[in-house]
N, C-alpha and C positions, 0 to 999 in steps of 0.2 A: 786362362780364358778371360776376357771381357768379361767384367758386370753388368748383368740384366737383369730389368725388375719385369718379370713378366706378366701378364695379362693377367686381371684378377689377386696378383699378388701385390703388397704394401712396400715391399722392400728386397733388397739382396744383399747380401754379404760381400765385406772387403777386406780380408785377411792383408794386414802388414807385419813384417818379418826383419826381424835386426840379428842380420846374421854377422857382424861383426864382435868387437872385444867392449864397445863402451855403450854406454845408454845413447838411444838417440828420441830426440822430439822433432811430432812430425804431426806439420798443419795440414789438413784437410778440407778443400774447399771444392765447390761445384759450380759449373758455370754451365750457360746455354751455350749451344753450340750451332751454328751456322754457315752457310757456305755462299756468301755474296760476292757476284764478281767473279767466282772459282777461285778466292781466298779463304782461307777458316777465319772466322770471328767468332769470341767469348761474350759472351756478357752477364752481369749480377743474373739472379732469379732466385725464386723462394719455393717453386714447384719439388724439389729434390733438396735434402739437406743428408750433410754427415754426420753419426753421432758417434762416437764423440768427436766436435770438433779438432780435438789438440791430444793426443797421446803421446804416450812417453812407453817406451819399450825398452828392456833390458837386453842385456846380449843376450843372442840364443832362443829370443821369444818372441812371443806373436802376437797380434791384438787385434779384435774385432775389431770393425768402425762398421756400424750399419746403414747405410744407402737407401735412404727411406722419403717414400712420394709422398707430398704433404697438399698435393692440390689431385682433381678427381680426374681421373684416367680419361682416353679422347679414344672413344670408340673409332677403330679403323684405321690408328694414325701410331706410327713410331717417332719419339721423339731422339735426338738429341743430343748428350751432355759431356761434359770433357770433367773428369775430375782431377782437380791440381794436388799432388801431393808434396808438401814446400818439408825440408829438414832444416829446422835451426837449431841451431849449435849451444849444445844445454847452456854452456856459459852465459850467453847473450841473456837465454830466455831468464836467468838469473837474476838478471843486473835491473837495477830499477829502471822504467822508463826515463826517457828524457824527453823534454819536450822537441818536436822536431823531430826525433832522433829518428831513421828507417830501420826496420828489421834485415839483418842478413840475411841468406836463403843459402846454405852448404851444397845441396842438393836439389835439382826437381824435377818428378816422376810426373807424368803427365798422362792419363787412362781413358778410350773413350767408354761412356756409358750409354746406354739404351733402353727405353722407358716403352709398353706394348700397352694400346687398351684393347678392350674386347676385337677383333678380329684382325688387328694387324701384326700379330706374329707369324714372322715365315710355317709354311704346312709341313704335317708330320707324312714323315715316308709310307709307302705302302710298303714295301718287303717289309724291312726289319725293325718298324714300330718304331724306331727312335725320330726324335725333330732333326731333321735336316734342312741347312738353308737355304732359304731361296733364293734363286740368281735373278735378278732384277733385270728388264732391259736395260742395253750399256751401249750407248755409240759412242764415236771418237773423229777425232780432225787434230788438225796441228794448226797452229796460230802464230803470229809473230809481233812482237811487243819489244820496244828498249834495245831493237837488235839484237833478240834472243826468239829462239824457236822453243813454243812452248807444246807440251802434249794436252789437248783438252778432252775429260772426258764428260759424260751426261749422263746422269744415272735418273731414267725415266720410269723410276719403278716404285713400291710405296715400303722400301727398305733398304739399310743401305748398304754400299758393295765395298768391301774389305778387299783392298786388291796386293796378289802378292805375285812374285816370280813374274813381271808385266815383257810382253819383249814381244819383238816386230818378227812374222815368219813370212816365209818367201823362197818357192822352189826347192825346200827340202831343208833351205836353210832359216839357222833361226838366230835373232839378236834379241840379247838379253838387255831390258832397258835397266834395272838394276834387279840382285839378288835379294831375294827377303820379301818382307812388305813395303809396300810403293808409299801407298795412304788408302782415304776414304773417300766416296764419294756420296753423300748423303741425299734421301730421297728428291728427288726432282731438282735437284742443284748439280752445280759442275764445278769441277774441281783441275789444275794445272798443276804440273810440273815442267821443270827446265829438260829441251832433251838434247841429250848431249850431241855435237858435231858428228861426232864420230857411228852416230845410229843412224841409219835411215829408213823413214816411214815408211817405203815402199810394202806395200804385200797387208796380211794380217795381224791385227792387233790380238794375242791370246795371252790370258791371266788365270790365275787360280784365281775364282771368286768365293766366298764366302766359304773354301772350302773345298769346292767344287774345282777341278782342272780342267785346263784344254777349252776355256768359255772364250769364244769369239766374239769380239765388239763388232757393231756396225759400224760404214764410215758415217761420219755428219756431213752435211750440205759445210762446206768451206764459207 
């Protein structure tokens, strides 16, 4: 599951795991996250930090790193953050600096994360008492840029939509835009993807959202 710091809470947990034969080191960094244009943009910020920065993990083991809010929660509002997990290669980290010199990066894991203050966590279910997510209003259109056909979606809601299994239905029949997860689209931002030649918009746009199956986007004004 995704890391959440939820509402009222300082932090959450991020178990990493080196299920291979050798030691590995691994940088942890956090960044803001954004959706301008219906691009993803990172950037610095000091609201969220890792700790530990820089672990080193044995084969076969696992290491806390705690995901901890260090500025004061935004009553009403979900934030956010992408956490970068970079492996570099013990050797490297070994070796004295040199000036100039850039760090290699063997690997990198890339997590989003999500930050709740007092009332903006999706609401808990009536039947069976667990939190269940909320599905946010979602419209969609298609767009066209660079002579490519893009899928836009608009997530008008005040959390964000985890879109997976996404694909166009129509008369009984259905096209799968791809298998899996699609991506995110983050409160009140829009988000594109490329859609392939071979799909066509025609009919219904339906996605498992947040969880949730069979959720129908609205169209958008073209």
């Amino acid at each position: 599951m995704d890391p959440v710091i939820k509402a009222g809470r300082s932090a959450a947990a991020l178990w990493l795991e080196n299920p291979g034969t050798a030691p590995i080191l691994l940088q942890v960094r956090i960044f803001a996250w954004a959706q301008p244009d219906g691009e993803n943009a990172y950037a610095r910020q000091n609201d969220v930090v890792g700790t530990p920065p820089m672990v080193r993990i044995e084969p076969g083991k696992r290491q806390l790193v705690r995901l901890t809010r260090t500025a004061a929660a935004v009553a009403n509002r979900e934030l956010a953050y992408r956490v970068i997990i970079d492996e570099i290669p013990v050797a490297d980290a070994m070796q004295p600096a040199q000036a100039g010199a850039s760090v290699r990066f063997r690997m990198r894991y890339s997590l989003p994360l999500f930050t709740y203050g007092d009332g903006a966590e999706p609401a808990v279910g009536k039947t069976d008492k667990k939190r269940s997510p909320q599905v946010p209003p979602l419209r969609w259109r298609t767009a066209e840029a660079n002579g490519k056909t893009f899928l836009e979606v608009r997530n008008d809601g005040n959390v964000h939509a985890r879109l997976v299994d996404v694909g166009f239905t129509s008369g009984g029949h259905a096209q799968p835009l791809t298998p899996g997860l699609l991506g995110y689209v983050l409160p009140g931002a829009l988000a594109r993807w490329p859609l392939p030649e071979s799909i066509s918009s025609q009919g219904t746009l339906i996605a498992t959202v947040n969880g949730t199956p069979g959720v129908q986007f609205h169209p958008m004004a073209q």
